[in-house]
N, CA, C and O atoms as CSV, one atom per row, in Angstrom:
chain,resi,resn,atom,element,x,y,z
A,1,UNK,N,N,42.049,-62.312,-23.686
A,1,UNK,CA,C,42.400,-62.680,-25.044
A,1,UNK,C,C,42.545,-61.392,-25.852
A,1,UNK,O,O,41.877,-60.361,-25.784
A,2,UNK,N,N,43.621,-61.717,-26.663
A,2,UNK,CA,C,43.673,-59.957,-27.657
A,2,UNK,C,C,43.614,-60.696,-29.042
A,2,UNK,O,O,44.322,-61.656,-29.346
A,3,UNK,N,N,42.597,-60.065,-29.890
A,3,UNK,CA,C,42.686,-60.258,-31.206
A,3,UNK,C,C,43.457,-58.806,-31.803
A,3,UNK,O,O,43.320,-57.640,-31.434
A,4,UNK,N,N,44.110,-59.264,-32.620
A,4,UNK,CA,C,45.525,-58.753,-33.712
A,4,UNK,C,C,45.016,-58.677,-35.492
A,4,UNK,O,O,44.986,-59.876,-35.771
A,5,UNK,N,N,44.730,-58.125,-36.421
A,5,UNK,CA,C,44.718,-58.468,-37.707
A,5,UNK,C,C,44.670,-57.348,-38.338
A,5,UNK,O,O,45.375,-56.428,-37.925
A,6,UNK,N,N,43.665,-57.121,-39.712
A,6,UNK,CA,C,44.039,-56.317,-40.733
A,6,UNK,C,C,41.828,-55.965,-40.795
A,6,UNK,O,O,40.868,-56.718,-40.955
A,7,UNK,N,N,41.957,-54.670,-40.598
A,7,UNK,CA,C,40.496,-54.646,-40.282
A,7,UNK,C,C,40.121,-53.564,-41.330
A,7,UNK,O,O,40.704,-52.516,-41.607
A,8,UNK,N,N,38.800,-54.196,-41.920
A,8,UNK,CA,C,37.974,-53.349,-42.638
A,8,UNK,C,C,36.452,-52.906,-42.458
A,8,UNK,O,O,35.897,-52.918,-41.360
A,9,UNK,N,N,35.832,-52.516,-43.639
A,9,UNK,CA,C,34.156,-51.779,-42.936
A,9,UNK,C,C,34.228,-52.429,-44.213
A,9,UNK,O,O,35.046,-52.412,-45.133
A,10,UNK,N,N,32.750,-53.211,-43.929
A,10,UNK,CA,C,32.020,-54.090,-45.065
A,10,UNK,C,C,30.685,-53.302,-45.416
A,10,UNK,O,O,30.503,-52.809,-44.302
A,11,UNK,N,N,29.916,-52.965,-45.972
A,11,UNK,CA,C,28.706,-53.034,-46.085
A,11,UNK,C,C,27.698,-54.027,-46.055
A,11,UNK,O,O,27.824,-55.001,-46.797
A,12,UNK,N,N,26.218,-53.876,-44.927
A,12,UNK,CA,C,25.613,-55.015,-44.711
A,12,UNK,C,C,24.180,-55.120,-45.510
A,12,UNK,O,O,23.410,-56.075,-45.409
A,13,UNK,N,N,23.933,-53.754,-46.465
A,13,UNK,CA,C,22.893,-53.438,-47.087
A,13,UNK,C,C,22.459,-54.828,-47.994
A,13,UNK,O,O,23.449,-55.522,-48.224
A,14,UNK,N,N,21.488,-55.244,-48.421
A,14,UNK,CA,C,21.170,-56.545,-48.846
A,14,UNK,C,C,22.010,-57.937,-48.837
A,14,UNK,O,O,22.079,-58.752,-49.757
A,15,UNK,N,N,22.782,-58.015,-47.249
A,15,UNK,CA,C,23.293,-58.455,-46.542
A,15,UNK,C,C,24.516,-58.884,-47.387
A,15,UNK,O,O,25.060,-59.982,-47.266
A,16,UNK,N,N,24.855,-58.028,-48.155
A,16,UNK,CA,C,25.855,-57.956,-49.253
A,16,UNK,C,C,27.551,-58.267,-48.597
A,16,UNK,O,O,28.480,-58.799,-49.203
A,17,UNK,N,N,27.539,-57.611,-46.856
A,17,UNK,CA,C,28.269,-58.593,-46.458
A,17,UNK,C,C,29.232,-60.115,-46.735
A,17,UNK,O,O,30.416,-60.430,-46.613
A,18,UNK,N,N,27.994,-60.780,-47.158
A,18,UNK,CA,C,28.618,-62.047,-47.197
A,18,UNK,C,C,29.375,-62.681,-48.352
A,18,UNK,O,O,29.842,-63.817,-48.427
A,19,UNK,N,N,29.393,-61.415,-49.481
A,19,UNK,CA,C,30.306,-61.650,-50.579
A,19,UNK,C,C,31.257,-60.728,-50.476
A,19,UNK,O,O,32.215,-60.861,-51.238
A,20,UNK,N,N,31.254,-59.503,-49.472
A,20,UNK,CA,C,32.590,-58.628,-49.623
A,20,UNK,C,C,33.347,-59.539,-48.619
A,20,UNK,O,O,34.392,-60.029,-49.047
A,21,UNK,N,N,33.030,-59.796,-47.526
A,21,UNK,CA,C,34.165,-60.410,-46.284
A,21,UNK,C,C,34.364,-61.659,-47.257
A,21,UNK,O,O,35.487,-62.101,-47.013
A,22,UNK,N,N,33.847,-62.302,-48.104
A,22,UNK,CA,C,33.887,-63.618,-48.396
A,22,UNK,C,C,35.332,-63.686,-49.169
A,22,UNK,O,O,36.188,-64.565,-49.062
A,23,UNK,N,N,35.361,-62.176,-50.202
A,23,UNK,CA,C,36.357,-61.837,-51.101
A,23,UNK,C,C,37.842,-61.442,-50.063
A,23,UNK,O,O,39.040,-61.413,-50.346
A,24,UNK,N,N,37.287,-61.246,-49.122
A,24,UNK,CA,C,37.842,-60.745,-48.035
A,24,UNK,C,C,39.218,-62.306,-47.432
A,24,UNK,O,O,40.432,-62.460,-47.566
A,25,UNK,N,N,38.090,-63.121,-46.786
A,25,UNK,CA,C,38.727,-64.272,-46.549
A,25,UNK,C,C,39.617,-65.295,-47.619
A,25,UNK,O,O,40.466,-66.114,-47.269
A,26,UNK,N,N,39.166,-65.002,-49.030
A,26,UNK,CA,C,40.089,-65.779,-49.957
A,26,UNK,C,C,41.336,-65.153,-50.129
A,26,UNK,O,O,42.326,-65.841,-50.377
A,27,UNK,N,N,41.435,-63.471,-49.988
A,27,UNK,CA,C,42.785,-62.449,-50.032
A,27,UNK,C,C,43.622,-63.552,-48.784
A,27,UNK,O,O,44.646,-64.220,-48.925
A,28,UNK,N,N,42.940,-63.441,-47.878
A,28,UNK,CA,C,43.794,-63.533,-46.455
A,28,UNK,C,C,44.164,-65.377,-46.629
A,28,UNK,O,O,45.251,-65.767,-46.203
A,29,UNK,N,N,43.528,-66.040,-47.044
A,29,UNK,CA,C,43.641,-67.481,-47.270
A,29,UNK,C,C,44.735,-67.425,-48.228
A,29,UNK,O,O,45.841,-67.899,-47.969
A,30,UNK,N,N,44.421,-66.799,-49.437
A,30,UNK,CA,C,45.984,-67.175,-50.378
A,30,UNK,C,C,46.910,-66.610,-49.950
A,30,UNK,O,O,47.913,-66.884,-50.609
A,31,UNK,N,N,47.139,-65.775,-48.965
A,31,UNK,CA,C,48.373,-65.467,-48.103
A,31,UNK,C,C,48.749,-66.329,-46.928
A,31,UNK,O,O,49.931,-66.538,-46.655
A,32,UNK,N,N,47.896,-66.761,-46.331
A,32,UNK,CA,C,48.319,-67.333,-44.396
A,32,UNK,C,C,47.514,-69.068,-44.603
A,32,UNK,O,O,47.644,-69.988,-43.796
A,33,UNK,N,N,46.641,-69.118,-46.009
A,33,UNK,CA,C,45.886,-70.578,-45.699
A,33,UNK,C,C,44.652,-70.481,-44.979
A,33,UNK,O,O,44.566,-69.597,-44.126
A,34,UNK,N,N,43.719,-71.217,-45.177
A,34,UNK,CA,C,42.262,-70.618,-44.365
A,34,UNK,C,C,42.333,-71.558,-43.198
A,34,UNK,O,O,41.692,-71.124,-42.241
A,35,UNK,N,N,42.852,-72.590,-43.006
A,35,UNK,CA,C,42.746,-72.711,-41.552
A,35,UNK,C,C,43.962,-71.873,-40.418
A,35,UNK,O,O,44.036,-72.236,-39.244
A,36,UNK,N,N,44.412,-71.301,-40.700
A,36,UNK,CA,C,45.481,-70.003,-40.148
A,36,UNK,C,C,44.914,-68.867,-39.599
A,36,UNK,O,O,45.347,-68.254,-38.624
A,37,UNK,N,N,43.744,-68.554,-40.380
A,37,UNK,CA,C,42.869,-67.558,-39.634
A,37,UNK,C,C,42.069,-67.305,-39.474
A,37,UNK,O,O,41.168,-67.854,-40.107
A,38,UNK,N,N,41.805,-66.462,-38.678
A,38,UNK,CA,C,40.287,-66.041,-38.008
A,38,UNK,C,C,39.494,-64.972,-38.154
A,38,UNK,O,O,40.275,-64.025,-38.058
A,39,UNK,N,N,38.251,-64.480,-38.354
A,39,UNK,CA,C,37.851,-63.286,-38.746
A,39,UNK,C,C,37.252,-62.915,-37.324
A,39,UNK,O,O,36.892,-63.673,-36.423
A,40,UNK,N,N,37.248,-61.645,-37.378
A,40,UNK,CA,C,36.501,-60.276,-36.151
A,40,UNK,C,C,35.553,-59.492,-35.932
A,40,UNK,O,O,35.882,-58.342,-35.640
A,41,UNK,N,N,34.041,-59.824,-35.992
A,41,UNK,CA,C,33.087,-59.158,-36.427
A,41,UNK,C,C,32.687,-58.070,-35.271
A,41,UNK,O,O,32.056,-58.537,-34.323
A,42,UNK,N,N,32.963,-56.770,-35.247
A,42,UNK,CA,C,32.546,-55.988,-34.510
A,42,UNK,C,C,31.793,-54.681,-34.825
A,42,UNK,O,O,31.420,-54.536,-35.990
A,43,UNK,N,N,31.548,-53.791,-34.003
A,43,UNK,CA,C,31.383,-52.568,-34.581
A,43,UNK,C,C,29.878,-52.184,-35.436
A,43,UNK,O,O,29.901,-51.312,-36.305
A,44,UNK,N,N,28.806,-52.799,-35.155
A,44,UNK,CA,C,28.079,-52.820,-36.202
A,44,UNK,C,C,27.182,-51.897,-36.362
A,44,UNK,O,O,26.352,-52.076,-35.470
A,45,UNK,N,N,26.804,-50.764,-37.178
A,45,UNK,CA,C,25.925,-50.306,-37.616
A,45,UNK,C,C,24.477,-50.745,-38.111
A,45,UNK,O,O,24.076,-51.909,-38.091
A,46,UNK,N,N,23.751,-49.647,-38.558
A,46,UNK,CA,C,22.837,-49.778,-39.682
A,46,UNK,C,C,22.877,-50.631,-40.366
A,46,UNK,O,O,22.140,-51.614,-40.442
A,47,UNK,N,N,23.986,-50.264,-41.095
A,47,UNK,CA,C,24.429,-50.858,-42.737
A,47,UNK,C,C,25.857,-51.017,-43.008
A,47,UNK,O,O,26.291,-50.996,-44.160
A,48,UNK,N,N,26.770,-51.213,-41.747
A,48,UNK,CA,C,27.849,-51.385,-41.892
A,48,UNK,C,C,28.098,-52.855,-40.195
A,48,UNK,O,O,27.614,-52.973,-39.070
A,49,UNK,N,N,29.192,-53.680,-41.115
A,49,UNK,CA,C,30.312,-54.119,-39.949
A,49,UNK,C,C,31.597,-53.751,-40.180
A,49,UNK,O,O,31.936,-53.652,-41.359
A,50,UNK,N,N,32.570,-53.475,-39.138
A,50,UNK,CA,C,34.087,-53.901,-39.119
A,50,UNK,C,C,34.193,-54.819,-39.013
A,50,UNK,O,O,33.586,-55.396,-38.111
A,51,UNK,N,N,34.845,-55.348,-39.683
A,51,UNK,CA,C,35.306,-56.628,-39.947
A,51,UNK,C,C,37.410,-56.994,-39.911
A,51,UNK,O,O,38.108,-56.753,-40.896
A,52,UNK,N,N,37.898,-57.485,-38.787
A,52,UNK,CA,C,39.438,-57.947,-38.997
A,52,UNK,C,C,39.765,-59.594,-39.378
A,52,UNK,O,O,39.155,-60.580,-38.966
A,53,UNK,N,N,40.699,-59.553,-40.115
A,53,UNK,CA,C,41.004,-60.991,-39.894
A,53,UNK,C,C,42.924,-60.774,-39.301
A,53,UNK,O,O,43.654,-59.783,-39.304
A,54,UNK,N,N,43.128,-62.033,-38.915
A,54,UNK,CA,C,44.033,-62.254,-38.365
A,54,UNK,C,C,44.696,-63.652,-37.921
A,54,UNK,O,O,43.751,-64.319,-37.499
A,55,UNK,N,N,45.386,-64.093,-37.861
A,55,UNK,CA,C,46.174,-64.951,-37.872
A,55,UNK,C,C,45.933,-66.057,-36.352
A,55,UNK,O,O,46.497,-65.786,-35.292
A,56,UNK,N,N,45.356,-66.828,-36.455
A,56,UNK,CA,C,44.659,-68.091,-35.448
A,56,UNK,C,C,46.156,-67.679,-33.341
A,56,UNK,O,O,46.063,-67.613,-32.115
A,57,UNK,N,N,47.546,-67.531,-34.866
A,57,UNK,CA,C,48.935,-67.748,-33.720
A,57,UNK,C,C,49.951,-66.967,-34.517
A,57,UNK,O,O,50.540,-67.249,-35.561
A,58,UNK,N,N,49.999,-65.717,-33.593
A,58,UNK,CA,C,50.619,-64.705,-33.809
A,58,UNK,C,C,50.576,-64.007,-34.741
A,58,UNK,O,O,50.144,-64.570,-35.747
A,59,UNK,N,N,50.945,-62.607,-34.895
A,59,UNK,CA,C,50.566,-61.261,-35.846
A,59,UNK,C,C,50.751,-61.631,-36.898
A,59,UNK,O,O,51.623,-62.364,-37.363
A,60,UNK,N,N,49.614,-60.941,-37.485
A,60,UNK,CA,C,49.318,-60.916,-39.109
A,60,UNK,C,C,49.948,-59.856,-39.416
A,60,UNK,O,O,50.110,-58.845,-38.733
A,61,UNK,N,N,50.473,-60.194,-40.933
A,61,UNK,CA,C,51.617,-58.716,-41.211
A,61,UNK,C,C,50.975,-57.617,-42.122
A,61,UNK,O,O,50.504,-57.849,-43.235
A,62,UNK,N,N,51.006,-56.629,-41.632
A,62,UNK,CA,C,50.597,-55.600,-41.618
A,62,UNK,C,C,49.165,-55.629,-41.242
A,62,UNK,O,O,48.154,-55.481,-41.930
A,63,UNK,N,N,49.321,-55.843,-40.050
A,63,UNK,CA,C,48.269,-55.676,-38.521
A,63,UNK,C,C,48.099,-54.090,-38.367
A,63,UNK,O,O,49.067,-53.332,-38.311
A,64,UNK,N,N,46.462,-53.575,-38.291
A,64,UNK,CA,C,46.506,-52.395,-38.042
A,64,UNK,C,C,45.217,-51.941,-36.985
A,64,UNK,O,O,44.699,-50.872,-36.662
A,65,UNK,N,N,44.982,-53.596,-36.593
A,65,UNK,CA,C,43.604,-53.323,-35.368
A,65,UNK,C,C,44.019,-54.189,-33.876
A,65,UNK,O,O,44.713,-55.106,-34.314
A,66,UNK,N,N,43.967,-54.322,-32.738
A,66,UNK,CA,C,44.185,-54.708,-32.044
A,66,UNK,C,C,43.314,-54.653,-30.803
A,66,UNK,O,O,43.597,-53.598,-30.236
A,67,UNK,N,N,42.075,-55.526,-29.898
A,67,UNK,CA,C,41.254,-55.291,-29.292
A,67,UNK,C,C,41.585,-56.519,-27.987
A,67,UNK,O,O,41.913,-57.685,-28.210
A,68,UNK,N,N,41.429,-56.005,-26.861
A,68,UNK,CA,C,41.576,-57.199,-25.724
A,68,UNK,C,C,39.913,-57.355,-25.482
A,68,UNK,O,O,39.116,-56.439,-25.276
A,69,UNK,N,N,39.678,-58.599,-25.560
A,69,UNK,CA,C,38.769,-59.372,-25.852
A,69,UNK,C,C,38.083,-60.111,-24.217
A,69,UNK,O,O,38.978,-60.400,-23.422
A,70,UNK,N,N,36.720,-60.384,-23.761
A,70,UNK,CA,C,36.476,-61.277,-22.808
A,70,UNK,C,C,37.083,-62.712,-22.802
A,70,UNK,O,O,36.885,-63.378,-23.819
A,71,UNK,N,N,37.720,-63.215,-21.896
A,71,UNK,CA,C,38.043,-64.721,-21.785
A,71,UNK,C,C,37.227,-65.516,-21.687
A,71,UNK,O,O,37.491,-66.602,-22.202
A,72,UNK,N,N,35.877,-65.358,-20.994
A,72,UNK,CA,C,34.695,-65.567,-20.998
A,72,UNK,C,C,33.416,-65.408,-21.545
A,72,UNK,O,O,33.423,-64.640,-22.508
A,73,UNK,N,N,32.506,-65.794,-21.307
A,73,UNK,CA,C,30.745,-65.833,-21.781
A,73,UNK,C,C,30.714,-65.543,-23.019
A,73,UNK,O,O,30.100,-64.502,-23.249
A,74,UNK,N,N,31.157,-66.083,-23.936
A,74,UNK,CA,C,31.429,-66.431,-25.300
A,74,UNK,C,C,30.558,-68.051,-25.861
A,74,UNK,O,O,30.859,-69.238,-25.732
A,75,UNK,N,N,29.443,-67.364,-26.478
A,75,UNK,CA,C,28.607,-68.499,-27.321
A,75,UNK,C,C,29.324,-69.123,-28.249
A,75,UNK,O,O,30.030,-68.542,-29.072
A,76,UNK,N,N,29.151,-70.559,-28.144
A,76,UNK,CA,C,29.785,-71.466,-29.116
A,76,UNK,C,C,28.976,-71.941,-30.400
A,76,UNK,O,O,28.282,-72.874,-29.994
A,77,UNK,N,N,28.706,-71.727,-31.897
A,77,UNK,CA,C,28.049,-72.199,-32.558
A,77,UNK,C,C,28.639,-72.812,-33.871
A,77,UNK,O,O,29.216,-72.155,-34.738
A,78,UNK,N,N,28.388,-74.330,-33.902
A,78,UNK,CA,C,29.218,-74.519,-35.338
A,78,UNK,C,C,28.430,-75.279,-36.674
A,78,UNK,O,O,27.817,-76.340,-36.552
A,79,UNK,N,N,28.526,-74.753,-37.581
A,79,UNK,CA,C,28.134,-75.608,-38.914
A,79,UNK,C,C,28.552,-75.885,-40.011
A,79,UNK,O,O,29.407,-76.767,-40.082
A,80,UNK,N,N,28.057,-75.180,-41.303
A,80,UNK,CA,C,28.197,-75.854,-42.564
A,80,UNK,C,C,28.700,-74.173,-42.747
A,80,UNK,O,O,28.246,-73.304,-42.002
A,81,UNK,N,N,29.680,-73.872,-43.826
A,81,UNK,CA,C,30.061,-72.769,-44.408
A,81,UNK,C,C,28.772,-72.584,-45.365
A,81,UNK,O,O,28.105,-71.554,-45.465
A,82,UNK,N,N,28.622,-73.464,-45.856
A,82,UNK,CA,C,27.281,-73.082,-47.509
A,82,UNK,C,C,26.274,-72.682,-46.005
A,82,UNK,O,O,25.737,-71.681,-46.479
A,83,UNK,N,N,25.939,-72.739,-45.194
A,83,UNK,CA,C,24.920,-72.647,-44.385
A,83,UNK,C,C,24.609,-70.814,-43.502
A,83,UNK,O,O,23.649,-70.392,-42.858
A,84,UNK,N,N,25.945,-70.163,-43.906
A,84,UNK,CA,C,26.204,-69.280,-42.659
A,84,UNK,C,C,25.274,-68.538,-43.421
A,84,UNK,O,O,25.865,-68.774,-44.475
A,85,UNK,N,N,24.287,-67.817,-43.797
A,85,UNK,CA,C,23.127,-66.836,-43.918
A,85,UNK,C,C,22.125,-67.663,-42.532
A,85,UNK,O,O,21.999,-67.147,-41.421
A,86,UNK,N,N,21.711,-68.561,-42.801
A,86,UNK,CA,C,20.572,-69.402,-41.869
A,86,UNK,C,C,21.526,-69.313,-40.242
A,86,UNK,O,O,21.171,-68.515,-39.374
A,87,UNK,N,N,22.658,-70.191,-40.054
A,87,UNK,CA,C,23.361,-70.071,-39.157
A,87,UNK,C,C,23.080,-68.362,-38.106
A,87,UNK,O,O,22.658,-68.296,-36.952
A,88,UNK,N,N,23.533,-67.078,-39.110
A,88,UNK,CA,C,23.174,-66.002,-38.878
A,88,UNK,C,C,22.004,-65.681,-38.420
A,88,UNK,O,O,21.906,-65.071,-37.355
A,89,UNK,N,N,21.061,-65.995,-39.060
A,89,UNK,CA,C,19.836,-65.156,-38.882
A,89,UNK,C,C,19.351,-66.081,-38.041
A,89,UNK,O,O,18.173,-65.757,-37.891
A,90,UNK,N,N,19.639,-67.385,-37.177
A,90,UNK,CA,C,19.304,-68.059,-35.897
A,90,UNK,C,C,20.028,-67.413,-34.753
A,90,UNK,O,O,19.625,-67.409,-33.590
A,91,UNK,N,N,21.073,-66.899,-35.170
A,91,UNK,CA,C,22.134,-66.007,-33.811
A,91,UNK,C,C,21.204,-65.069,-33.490
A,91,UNK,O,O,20.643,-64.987,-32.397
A,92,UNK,N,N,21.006,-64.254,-34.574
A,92,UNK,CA,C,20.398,-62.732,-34.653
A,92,UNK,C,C,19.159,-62.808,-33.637
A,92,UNK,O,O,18.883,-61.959,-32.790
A,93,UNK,N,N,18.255,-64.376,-33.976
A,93,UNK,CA,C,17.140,-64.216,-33.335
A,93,UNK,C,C,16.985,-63.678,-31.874
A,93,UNK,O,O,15.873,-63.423,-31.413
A,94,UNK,N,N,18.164,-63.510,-31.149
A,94,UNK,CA,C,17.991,-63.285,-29.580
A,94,UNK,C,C,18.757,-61.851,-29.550
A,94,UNK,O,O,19.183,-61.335,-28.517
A,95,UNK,N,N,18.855,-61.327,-30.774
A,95,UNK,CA,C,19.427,-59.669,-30.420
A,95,UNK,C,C,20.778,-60.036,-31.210
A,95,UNK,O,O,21.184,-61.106,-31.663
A,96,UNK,N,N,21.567,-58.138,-31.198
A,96,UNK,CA,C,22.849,-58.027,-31.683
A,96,UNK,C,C,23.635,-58.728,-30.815
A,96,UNK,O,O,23.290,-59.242,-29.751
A,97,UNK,N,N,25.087,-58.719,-31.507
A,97,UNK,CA,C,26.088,-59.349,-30.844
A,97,UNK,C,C,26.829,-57.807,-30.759
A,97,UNK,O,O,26.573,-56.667,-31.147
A,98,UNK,N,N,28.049,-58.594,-29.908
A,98,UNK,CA,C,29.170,-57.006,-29.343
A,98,UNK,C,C,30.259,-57.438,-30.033
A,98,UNK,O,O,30.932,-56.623,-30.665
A,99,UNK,N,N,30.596,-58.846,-30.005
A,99,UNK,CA,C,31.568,-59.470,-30.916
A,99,UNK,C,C,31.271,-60.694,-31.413
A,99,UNK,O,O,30.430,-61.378,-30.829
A,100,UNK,N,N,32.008,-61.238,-32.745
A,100,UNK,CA,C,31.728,-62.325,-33.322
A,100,UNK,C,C,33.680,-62.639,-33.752
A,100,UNK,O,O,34.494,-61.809,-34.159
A,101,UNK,N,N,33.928,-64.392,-33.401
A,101,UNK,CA,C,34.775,-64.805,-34.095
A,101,UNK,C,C,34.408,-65.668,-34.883
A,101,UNK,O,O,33.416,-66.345,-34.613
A,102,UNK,N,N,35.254,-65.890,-36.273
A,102,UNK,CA,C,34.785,-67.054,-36.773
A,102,UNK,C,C,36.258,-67.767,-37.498
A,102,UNK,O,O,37.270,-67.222,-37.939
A,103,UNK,N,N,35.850,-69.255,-37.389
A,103,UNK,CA,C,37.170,-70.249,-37.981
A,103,UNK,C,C,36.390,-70.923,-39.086
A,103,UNK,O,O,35.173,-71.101,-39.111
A,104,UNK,N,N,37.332,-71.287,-40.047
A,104,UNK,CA,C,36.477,-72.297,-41.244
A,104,UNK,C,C,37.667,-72.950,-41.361
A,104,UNK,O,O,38.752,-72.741,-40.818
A,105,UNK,N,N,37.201,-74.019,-42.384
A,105,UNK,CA,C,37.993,-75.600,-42.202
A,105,UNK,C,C,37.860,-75.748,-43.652
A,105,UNK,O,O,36.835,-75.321,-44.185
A,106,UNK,N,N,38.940,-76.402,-44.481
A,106,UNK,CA,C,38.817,-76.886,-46.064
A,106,UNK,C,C,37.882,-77.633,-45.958
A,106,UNK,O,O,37.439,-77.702,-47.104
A,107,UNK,N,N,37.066,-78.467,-45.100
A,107,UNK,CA,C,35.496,-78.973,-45.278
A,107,UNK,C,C,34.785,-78.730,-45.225
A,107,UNK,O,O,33.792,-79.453,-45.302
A,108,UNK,N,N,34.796,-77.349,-45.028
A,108,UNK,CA,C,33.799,-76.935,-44.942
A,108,UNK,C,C,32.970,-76.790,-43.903
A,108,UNK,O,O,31.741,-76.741,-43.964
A,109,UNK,N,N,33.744,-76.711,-42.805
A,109,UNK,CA,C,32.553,-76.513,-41.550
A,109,UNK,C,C,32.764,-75.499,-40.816
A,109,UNK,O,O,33.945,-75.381,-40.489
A,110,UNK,N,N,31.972,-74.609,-40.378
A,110,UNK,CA,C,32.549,-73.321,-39.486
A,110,UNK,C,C,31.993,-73.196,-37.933
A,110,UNK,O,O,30.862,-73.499,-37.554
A,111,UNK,N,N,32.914,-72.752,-37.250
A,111,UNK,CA,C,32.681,-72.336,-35.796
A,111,UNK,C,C,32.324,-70.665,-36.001
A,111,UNK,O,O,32.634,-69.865,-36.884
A,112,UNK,N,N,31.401,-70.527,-34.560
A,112,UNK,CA,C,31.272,-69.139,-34.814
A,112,UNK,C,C,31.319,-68.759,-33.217
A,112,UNK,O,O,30.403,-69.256,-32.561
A,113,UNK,N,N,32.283,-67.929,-32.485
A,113,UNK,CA,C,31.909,-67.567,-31.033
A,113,UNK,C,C,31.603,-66.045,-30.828
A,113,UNK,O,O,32.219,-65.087,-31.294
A,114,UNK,N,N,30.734,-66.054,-30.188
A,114,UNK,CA,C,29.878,-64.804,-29.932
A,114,UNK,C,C,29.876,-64.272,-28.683
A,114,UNK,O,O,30.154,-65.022,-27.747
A,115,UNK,N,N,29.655,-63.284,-28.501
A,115,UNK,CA,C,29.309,-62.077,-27.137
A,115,UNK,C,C,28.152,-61.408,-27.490
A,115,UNK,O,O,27.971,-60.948,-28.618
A,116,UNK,N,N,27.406,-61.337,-26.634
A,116,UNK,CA,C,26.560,-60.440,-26.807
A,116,UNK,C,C,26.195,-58.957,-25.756
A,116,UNK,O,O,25.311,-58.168,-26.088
């Protein structure tokens, strides 16, 4: 599998994360629609993630990250969007991840697949 998108460095310091990618995903939603794409959590530091999003089916325009991905041993986890801090910090409990995808839905429910 190759993920394709538009990749940035978030800061994770008072897990502040979850309002920059958040600002992050509404940019990319009022362009492509939020069920269109997918975000890329890799790379993680201290106090930093890379973060890409990208397009569910075929290139996002002005694509500037590109990674071939395992086809396999990929954790499946799905819930509530208002939920993903708790969601998180139940992943976390068994160690870092190497990669994270994630999909969200206008209802609000999110998938999350993982590598570790």
């Amino acid at each position: 599998m190759i993920f394709t998108g538009i990749n940035r460095t978030f800061s994770t310091v008072n897990e502040g994360q979850y309002d920059t990618i958040g600002a992050f995903w509404d940019e990319m939603t009022e362009l492509y629609g939020l069920e269109n794409i997918r975000g890329f959590g890799y790379g993680w530091t201290e106090d930093t993630i890379e973060y890409a999003i990208g397009l569910k089916e075929g290139i996002i325009e002005g694509a500037d990250f590109s990674i071939e991905l395992p086809d396999e041993g990929w954790i499946r986890v799905t819930g509530r969007t208002d939920d993903l801090p708790g969601i998180y910090s139940k992943i976390y409990e068994d160690g870092p991840l190497l990669y994270e995808i994630e999909t969200f839905t206008e209802d609000g429910d999110c998938e999350i697949l993982f590598v570790r």
